[in-house]
C-alpha positions as CSV (number, residue, x, y, z in Angstrom):
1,X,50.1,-41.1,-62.2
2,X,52.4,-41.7,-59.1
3,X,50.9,-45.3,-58.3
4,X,52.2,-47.0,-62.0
5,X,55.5,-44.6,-61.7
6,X,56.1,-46.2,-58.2
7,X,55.0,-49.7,-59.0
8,X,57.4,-49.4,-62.2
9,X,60.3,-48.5,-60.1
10,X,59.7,-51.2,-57.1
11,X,58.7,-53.9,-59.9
12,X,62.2,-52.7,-62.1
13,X,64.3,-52.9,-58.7
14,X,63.2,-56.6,-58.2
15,X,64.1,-57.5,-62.2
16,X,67.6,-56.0,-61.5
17,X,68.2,-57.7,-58.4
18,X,67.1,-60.7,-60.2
19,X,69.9,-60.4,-63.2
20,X,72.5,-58.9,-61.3
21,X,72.0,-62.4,-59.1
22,X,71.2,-60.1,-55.9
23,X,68.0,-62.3,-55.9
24,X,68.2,-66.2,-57.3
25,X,65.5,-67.5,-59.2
26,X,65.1,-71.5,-59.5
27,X,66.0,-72.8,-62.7
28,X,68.2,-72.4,-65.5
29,X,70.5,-69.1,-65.9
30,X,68.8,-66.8,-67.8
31,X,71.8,-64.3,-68.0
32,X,73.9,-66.9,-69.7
33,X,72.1,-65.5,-73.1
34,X,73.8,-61.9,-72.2
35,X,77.2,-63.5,-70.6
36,X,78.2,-65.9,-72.7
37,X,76.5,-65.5,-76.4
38,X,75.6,-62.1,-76.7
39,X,79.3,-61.3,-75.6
40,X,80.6,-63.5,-77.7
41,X,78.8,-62.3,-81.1
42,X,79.7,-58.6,-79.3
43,X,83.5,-59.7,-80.3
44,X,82.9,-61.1,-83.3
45,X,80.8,-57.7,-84.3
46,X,83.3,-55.8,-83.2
47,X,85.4,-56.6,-86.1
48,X,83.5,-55.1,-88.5
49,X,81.4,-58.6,-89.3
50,X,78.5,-60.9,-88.5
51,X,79.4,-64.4,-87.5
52,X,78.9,-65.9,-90.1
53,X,78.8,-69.8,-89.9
54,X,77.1,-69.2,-86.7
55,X,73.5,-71.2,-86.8
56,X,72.6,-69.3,-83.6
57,X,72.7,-66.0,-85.0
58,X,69.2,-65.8,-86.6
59,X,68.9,-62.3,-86.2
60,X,68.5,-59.3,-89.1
61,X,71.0,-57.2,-89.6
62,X,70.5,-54.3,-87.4
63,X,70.6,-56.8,-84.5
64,X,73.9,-55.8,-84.5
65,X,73.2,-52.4,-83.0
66,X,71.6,-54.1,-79.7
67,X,74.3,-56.6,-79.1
68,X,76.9,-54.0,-79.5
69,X,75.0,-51.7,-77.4
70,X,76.8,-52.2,-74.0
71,X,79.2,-50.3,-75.5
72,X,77.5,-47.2,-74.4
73,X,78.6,-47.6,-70.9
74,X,82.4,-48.8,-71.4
75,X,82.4,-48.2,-67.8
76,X,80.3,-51.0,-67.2
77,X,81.2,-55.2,-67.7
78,X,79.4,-56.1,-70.8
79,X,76.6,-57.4,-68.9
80,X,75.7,-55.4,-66.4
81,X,75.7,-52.5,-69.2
82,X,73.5,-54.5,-71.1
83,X,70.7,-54.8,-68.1
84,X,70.8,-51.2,-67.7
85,X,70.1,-50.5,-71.4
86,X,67.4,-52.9,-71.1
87,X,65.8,-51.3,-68.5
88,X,66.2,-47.9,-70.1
89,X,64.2,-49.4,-73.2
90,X,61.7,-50.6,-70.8
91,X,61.6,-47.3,-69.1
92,X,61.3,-45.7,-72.3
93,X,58.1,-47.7,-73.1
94,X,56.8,-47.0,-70.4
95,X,57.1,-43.3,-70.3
96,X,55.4,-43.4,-73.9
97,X,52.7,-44.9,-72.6
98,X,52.2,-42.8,-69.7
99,X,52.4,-40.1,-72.2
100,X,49.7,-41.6,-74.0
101,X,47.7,-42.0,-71.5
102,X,47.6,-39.1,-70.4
103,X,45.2,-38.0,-73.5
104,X,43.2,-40.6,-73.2
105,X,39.5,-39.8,-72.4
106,X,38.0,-40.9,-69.1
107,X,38.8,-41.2,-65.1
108,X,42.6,-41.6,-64.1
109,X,41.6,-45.5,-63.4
110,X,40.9,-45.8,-66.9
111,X,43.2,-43.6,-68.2
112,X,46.2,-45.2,-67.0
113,X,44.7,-49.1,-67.4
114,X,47.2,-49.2,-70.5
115,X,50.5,-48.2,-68.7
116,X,49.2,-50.7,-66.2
117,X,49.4,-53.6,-68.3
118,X,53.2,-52.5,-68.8
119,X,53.9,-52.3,-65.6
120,X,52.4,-55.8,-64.4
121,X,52.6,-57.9,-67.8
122,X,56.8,-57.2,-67.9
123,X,57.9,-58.5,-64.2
124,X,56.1,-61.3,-64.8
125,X,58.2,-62.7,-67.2
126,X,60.9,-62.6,-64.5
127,X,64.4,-61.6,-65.1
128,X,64.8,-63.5,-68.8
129,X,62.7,-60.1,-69.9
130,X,66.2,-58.0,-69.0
131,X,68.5,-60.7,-70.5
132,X,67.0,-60.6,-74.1
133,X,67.6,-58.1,-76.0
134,X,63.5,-58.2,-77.2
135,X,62.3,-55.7,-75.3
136,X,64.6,-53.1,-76.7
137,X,62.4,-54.5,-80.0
138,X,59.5,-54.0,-78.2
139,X,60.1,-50.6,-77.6
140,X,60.7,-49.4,-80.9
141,X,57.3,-51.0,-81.9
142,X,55.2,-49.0,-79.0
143,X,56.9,-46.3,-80.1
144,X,56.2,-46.8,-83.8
145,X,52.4,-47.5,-82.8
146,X,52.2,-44.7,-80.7
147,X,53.4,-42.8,-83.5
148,X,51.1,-43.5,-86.7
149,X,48.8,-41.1,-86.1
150,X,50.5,-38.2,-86.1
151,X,53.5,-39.0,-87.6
152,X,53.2,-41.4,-90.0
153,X,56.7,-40.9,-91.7
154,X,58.6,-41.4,-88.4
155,X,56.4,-44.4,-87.6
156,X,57.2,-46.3,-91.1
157,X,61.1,-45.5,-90.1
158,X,60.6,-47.0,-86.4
159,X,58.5,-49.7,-88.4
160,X,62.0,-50.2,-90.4
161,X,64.1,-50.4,-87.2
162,X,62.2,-53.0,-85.4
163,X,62.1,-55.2,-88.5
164,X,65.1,-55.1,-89.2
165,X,65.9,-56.1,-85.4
166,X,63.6,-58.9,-85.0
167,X,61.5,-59.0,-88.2
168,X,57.9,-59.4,-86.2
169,X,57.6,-55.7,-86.1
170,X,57.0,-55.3,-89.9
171,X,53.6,-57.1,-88.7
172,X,52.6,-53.4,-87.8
173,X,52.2,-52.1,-91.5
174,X,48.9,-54.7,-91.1
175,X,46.7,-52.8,-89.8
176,X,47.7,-48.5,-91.1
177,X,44.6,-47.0,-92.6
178,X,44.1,-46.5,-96.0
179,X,44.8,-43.7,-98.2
180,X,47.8,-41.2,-97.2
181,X,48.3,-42.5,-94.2
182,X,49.6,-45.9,-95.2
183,X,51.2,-44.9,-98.3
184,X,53.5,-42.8,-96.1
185,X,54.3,-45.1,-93.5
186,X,54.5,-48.4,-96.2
187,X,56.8,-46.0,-98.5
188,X,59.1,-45.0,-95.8
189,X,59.2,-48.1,-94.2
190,X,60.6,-50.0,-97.2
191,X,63.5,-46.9,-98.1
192,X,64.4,-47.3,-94.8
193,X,64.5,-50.8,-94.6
194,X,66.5,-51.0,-98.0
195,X,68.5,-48.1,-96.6
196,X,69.7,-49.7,-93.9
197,X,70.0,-53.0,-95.4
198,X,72.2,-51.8,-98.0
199,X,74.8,-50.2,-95.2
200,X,74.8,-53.1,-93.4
201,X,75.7,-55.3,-96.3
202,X,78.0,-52.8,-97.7
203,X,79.6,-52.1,-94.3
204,X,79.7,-55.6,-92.5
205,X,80.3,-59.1,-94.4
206,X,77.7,-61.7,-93.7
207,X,74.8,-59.2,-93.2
208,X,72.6,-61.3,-95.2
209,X,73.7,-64.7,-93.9
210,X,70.8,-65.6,-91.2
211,X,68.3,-65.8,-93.8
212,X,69.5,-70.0,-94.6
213,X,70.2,-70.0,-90.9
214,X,66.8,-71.5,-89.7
215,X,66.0,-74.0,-92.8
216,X,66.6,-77.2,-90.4
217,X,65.0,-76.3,-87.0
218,X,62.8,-78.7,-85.4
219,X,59.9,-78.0,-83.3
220,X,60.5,-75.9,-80.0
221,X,59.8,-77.9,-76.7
222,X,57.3,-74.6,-75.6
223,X,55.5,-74.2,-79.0
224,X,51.8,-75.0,-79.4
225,X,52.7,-77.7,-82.0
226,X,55.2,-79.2,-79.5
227,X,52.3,-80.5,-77.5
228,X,51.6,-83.3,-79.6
229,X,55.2,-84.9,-78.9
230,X,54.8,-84.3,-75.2
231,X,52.1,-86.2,-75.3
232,X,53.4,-88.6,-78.2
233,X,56.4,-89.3,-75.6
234,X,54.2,-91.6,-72.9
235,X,53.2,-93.7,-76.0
236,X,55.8,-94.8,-77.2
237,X,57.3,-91.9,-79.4
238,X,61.0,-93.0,-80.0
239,X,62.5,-89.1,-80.7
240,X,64.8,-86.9,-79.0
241,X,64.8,-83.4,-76.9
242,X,68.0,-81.6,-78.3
243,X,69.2,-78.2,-78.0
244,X,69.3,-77.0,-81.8
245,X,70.1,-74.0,-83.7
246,X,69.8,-72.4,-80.3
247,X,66.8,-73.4,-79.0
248,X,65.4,-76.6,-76.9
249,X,63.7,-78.9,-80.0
250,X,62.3,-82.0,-80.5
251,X,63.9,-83.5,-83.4
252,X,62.6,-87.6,-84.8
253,X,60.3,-89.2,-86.5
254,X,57.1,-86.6,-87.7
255,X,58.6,-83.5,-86.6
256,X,58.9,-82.3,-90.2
257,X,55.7,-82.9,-90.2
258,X,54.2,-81.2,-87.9
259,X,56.7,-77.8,-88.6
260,X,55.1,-78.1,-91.7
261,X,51.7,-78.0,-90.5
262,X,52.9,-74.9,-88.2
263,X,54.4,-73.2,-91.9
264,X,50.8,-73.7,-93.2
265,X,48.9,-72.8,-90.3
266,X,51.1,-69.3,-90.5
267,X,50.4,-69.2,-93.9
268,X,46.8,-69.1,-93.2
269,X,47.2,-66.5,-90.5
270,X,48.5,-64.5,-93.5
271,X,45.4,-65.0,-95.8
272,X,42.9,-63.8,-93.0
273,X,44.6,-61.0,-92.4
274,X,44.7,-60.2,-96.1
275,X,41.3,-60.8,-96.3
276,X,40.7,-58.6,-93.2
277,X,42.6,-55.9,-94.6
278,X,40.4,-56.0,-98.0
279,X,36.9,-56.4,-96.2
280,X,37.7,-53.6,-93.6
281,X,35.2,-50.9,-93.5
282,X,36.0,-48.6,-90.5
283,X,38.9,-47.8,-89.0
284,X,39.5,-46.4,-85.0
285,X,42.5,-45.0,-83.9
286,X,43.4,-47.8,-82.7
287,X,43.3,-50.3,-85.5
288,X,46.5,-50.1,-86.6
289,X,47.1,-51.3,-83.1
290,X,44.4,-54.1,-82.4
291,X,45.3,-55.7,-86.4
292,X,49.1,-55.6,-84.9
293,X,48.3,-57.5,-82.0
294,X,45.8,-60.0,-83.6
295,X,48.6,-60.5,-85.9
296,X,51.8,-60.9,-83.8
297,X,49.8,-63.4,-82.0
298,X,48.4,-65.3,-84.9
299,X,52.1,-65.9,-86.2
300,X,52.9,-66.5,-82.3
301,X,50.6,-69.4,-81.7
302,X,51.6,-71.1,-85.0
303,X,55.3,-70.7,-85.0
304,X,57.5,-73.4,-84.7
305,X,59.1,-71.9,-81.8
306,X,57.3,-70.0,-78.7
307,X,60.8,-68.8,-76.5
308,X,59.6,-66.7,-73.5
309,X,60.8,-63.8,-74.6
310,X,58.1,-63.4,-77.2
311,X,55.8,-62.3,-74.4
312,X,56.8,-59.2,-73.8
313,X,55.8,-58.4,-77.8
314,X,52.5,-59.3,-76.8
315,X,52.7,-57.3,-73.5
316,X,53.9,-54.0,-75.4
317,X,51.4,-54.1,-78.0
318,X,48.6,-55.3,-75.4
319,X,49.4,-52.1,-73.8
320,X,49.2,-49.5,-76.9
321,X,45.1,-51.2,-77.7
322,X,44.6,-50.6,-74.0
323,X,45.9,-46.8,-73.9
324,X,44.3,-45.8,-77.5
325,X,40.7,-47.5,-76.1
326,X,39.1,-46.9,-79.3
327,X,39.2,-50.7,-79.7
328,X,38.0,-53.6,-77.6
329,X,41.0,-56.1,-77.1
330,X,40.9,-55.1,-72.9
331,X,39.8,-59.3,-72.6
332,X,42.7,-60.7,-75.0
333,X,45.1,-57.9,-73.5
334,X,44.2,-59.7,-69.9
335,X,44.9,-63.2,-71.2
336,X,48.7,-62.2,-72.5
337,X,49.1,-60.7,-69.0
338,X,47.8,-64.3,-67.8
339,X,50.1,-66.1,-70.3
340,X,53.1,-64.0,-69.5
341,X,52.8,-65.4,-65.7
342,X,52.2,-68.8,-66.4
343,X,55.6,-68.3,-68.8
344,X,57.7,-67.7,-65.9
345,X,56.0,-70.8,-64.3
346,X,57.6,-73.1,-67.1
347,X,60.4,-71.3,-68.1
348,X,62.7,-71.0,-65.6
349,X,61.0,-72.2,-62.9
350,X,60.3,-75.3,-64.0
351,X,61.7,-75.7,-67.4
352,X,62.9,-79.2,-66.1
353,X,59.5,-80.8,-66.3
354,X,58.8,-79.1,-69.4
355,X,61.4,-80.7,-71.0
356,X,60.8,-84.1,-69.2
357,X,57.1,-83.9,-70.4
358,X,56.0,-84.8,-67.4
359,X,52.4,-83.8,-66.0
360,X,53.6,-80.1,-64.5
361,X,55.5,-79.8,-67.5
362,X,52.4,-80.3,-69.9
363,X,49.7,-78.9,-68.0
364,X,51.8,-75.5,-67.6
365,X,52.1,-76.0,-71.4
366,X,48.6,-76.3,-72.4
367,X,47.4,-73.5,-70.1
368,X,50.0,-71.3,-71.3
369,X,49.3,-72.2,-74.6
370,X,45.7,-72.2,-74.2
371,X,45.8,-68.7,-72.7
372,X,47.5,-67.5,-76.1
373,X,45.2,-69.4,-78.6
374,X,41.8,-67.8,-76.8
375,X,43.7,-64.2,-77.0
376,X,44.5,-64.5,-80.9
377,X,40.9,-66.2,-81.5
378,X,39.2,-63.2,-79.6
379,X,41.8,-60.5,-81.0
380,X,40.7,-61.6,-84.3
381,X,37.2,-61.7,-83.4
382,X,37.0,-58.0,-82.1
383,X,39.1,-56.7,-84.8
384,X,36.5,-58.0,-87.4
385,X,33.6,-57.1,-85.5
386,X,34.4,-53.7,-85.0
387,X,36.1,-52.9,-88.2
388,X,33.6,-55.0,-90.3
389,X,30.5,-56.5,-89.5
390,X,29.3,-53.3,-87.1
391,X,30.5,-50.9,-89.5
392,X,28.6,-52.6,-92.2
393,X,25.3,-53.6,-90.1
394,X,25.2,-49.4,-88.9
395,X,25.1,-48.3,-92.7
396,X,22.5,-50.7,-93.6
397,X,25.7,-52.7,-96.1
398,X,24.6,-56.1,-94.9
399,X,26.7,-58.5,-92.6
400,X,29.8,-58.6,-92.1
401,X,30.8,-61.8,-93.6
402,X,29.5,-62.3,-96.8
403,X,30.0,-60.6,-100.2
404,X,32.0,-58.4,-101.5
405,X,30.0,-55.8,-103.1
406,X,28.1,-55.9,-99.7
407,X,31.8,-54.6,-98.3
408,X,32.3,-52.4,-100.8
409,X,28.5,-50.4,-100.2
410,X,29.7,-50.6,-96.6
411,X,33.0,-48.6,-97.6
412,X,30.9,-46.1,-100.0
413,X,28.6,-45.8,-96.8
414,X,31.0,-44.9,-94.3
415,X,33.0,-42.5,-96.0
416,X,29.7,-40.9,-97.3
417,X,28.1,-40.5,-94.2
418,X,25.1,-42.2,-95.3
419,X,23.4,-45.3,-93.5
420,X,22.2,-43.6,-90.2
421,X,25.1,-40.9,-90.4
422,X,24.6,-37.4,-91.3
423,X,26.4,-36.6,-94.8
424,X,30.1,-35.8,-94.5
425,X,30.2,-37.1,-90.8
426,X,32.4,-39.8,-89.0
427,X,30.9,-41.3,-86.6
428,X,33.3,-40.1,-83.0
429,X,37.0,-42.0,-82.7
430,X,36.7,-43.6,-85.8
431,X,38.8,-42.4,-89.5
432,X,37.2,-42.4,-92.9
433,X,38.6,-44.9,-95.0
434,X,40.0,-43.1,-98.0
């Protein structure tokens, strides 16, 4: 355990010295985020409201709580506090997962491969993964995974938090295992949800107000559907790169169009998970876990907007399959630690070409990009083969893709124990689905 403890601290060092402006990186500011806006909203909040009329502020309401967080260390300028918080979330990860890994079966190497990817996957986004406040987000939702098994009830309410800090964590109700288990994380993730909504509303004006705040946004210079005006641009394509609602966009002729596409494409992300859910036969302890990831990267690659930042979702939920080993995403895990370093490549290093769509700019892009469309592919993959089609082909209940009386035989099968498993049995690692 003292290699990742000592490789956390030495690769921590380097991320503060980075933010703190100790060590420059080339490129844009990345702090400016923590500076300039985040202090600003901090005054606005405050006052007992949300900035309201603000476009930028796309955030849920307990957002709030991690922009105001600096507060904390009064003894600190606003951002310096804020670096320190961020690495106390990221330290706080990373102690659950050491945690974690410490039960795991198998050799120390093994053991410890999940708190590796922790370690290695968060540096690499450089120092923009300090001046966000998303890995504080990210931390709730390891520890919400980490949670579910034994304490369902207290992983619904971390479930609660992280949406209602970023949203992407509700993705984590996808994949709870049937029965008990879900009805007590589902049920107390939605009173706490509506809990906190309610204070929020009650307590600050505006609460509400980022929900119309995204309705115009183009397409994102870094997102997969951006490609196709990168390209578009050395024939001829007569739009504009604008910063917009926060973000850099392309806005012109066919962009609605193609954030449309990326709306549908998201939509059918939806519908195969739904289906998943339904034709799921087996769960591990860690399919809660795997259908997370597979689904925070399907709603990745087809969002209209990939900002860095998202990475470090990726990264923290990469690392909870890894340390729970029950599943197989070890390959896709590997690729987000990939993507993650090609990330800092074109944003901030050299966000410049990016932007000028030249040749760096879109061959960083389609490798990146390309690195994140093979993980959700394979994620998605390895979730259904192990939850579905082996499940059903072990029990005799057919393959995996067709039918759904096959599926629901496959269901009767497992939880029965028949099909090759003595009666009353589970076969070892994996939950009955009740």
């Amino acid at each position: 355990m003292r290699l990742p403890v000592a490789a956390w601290a030495a690769t921590r060092t380097v991320l503060l010295l980075c933010v703190f402006k100790v060590i420059t990186v080339p490129g844009p500011d990345v702090t400016s985020d923590v500076s300039v806006i985040y202090r600003g909203w901090y005054e606005v909040l405050r006052t007992g409201a949300f900035p309201q009329g603000d476009v930028t502020w796309q955030y849920p309401p307990a957002a709030a709580l991690a922009v105001l967080s600096p507060a904390l260390l009064p003894f600190l300028e606003y951002a310096a506090a804020f670096y320190v918080l961020a690495c106390a979330a990221d330290a706080a990860a990373f102690a659950l997962l050491l945690r974690a890994s410490r039960r795991a079966p198998g050799g120390a190497r093994r053991r410890y491969a999940g708190a590796w990817v922790w370690v290695a996957g968060v540096p690499l986004l450089g120092p923009t993964v300090y001046a966000r406040y998303d890995l504080m987000v990210t931390a709730v939702a390891v520890a919400a995974l980490l949670a579910l098994a034994r304490r369902p009830r207290t992983a619904g309410a971390l479930v609660a938090l992280g949406a209602l800090l970023k949203v992407w964590p509700a993705l984590l109700l996808v994949g709870t295992p049937r029965g008990r288990a879900t009805k007590a994380v589902w049920g107390t993730a939605l009173a706490a949800a509506l809990l906190l909504t309610a204070a929020f509303a009650a307590a600050m004006p505006g609460a509400l107000e980022f929900l119309t705040h995204q309705r115009d946004r183009g397409t994102e210079v870094e997102s997969v559907g951006a490609l196709v005006f990168h390209v578009a641009r050395h024939f001829g394509w007569e739009g504009q790169v604008l910063l917009n609602y926060g973000s850099v966009e392309f806005l012109g002729p066919h962009v609605e169009t193609v954030s449309t596409a990326a709306l549908v494409c998201s939509a059918a992300a939806f519908g195969w998970l739904l289906r998943w859910r339904l034709r799921a036969v087996e769960w591990t302890a860690s399919t809660a876990a795997d259908a997370a990831f597979a689904a925070v990267l399907l709603f990745t690659v087809t969002s209209r907007v990939i900002s860095p930042q998202y990475m470090v979702w990726l990264v923290g939920l990469a690392a909870v399959c890894v340390v729970l080993r029950t599943g197989r995403q070890g390959t896709p895990a590997l690729l987000v630690v990939a993507a993650t370093g090609v990330t800092l490549l074109e944003f901030p290093l050299y966000f410049g070409n990016v932007v000028a769509s030249d040749a760096l700019g879109i061959t960083l892009l389609v490798v990146r990009n390309g690195l994140l469309l093979a993980a959700a592919a394979l994620a998605c993959a390895r979730l259904w083969r192990t939850t579905v089609t082996e499940p059903l082909l072990r029990t005799g209940g057919g393959h995996g893709g067709d039918g759904g009386a096959e599926a629901g035989e496959g269901r009767r099968s497992t939880a029965g124990g028949a099909g090759g498993e003595a009666a009353g049995t589970v076969p070892p690692g994996r939950l009955p689905v009740r």
